[in-house]
matplotlib code that plots the C-alpha trace (Angstrom):
import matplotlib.pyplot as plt

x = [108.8, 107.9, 105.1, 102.6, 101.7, 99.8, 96.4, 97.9, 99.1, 96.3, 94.2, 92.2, 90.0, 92.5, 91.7, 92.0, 94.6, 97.0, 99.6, 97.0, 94.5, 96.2, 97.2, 93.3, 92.9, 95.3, 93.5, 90.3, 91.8, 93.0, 89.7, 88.2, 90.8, 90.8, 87.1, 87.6, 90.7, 90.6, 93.6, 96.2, 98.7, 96.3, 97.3, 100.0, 96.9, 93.0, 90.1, 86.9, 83.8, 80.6, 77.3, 77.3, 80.3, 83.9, 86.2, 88.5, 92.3, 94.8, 98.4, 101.2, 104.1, 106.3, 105.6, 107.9, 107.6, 105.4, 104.6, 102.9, 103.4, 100.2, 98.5, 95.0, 93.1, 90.5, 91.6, 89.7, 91.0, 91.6, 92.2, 92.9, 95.4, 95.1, 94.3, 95.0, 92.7, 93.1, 96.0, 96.9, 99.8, 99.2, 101.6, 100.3, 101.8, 100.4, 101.8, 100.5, 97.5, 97.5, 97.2, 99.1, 99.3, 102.9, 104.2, 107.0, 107.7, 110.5, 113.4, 113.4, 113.0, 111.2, 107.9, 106.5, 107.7, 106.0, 103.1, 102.8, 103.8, 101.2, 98.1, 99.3, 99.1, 96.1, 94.5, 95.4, 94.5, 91.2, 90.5, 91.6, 89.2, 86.3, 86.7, 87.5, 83.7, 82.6, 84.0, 82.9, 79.0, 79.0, 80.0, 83.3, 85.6, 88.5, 89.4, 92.3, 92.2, 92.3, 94.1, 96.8, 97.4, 97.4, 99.9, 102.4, 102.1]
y = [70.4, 73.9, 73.1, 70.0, 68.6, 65.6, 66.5, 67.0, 64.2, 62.1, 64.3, 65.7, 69.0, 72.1, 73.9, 77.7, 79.4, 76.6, 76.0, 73.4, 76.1, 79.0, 76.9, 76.3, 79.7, 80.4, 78.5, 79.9, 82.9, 81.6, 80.8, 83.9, 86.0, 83.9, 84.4, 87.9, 88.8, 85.4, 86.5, 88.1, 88.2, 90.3, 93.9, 94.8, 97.5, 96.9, 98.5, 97.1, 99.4, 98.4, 100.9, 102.3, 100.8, 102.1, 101.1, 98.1, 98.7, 95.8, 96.1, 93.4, 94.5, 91.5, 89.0, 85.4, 82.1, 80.8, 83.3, 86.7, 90.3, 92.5, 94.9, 95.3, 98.5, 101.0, 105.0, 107.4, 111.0, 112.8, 116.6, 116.5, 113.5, 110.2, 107.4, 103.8, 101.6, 98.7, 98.5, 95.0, 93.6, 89.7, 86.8, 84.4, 81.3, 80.1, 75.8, 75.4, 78.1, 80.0, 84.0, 85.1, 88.6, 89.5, 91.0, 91.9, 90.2, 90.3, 87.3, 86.5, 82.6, 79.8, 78.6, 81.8, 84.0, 80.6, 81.4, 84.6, 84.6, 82.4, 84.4, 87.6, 85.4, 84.7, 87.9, 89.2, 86.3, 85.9, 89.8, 89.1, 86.7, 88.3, 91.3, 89.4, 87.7, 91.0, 92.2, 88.9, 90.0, 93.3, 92.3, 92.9, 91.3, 92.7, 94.2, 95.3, 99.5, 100.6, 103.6, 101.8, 98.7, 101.0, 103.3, 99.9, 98.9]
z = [120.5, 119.2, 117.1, 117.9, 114.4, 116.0, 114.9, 111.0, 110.6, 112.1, 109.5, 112.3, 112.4, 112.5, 116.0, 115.6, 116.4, 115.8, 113.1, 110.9, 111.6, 110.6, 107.0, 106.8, 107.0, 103.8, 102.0, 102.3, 102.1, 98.4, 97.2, 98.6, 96.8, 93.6, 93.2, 93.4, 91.2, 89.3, 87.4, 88.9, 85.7, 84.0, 84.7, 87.7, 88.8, 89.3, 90.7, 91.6, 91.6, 93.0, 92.5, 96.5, 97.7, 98.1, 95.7, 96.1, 95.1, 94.4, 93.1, 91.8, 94.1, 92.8, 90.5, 90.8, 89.1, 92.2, 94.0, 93.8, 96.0, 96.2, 97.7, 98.6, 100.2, 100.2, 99.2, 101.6, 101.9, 105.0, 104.4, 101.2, 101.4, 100.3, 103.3, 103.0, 105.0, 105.5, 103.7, 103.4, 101.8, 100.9, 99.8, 97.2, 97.1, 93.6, 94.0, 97.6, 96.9, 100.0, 100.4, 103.9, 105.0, 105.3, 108.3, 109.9, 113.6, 115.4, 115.2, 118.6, 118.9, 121.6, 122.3, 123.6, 120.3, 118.3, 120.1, 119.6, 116.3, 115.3, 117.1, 115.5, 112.0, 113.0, 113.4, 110.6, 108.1, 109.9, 109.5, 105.4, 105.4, 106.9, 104.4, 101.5, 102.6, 102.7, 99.7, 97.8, 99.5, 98.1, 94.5, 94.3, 91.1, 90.0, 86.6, 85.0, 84.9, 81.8, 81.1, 83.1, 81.0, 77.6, 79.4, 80.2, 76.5]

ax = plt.figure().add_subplot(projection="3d")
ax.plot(x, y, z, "-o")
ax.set_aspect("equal")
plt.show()
């Protein structure tokens, strides 16, 4: 058996790092995203700006009848460039409401890519949920830019 659902089924705690864990982890991530972009159909570009705080950028990549493509990061520059960081690109899966960061693994199969598949998932949701936390601490809530939705009009 690739995956052991066991502890699912029998409606046990989710142990990190497993499959039930990392779904648990999706959706927390959900709530924490929802609370701060509560409506993602509103604009396909936001900004939130926080008094002392670096600005929070999210973008509708693809919109679908369940599901949503965005992007979330922070805009530094670096000699005169724009830099990306973290530059996170999230699935929302609006019916089962769960956020997942999308990746790109290889397709090689067996219990060891399983396994690794999963702990790479896992870093990465956990790190979108500690800075969605953080975000949420510092005040962040997404609003639909301006100038950008009167230009799409």
């Amino acid at each position: 058996m690739l995956l052991d659902l066991t502890p699912v089924r029998r409606g046990r705690d989710a142990n990190a790092r497993s499959f039930a864990g990392l779904m648990e982890l999706y959706e927390q991530n959900y709530i924490r995203l929802r609370n701060i972009a509560p409506d993602l159909c509103v604009a396909n570009e936001m900004i939130s700006s926080v008094p002392g705080h670096q600005d929070l950028f999210l973008s509708i990549t693809e919109r679908c009848k369940y599901t949503t493509m965005l992007r979330m990061t922070y805009q530094f520059e670096e000699n005169g460039q724009p830099l990306f960081e973290p530059d996170l690109h999230l699935k929302v899966y609006h019916d089962a409401r769960v956020v997942e960061v999308q990746q790109f693994l290889s397709r090689t199969h067996g219990p060891l890519y399983i396994a690794r598949m999963i702990e790479q998932k896992w870093m990465m949701n956990r790190f979108l949920y500690k800075w969605l936390g953080y975000c949420l601490h510092q005040g962040h809530y997404f609003h639909p830019m301006q100038h950008l939705k009167a230009s799409n009009k």
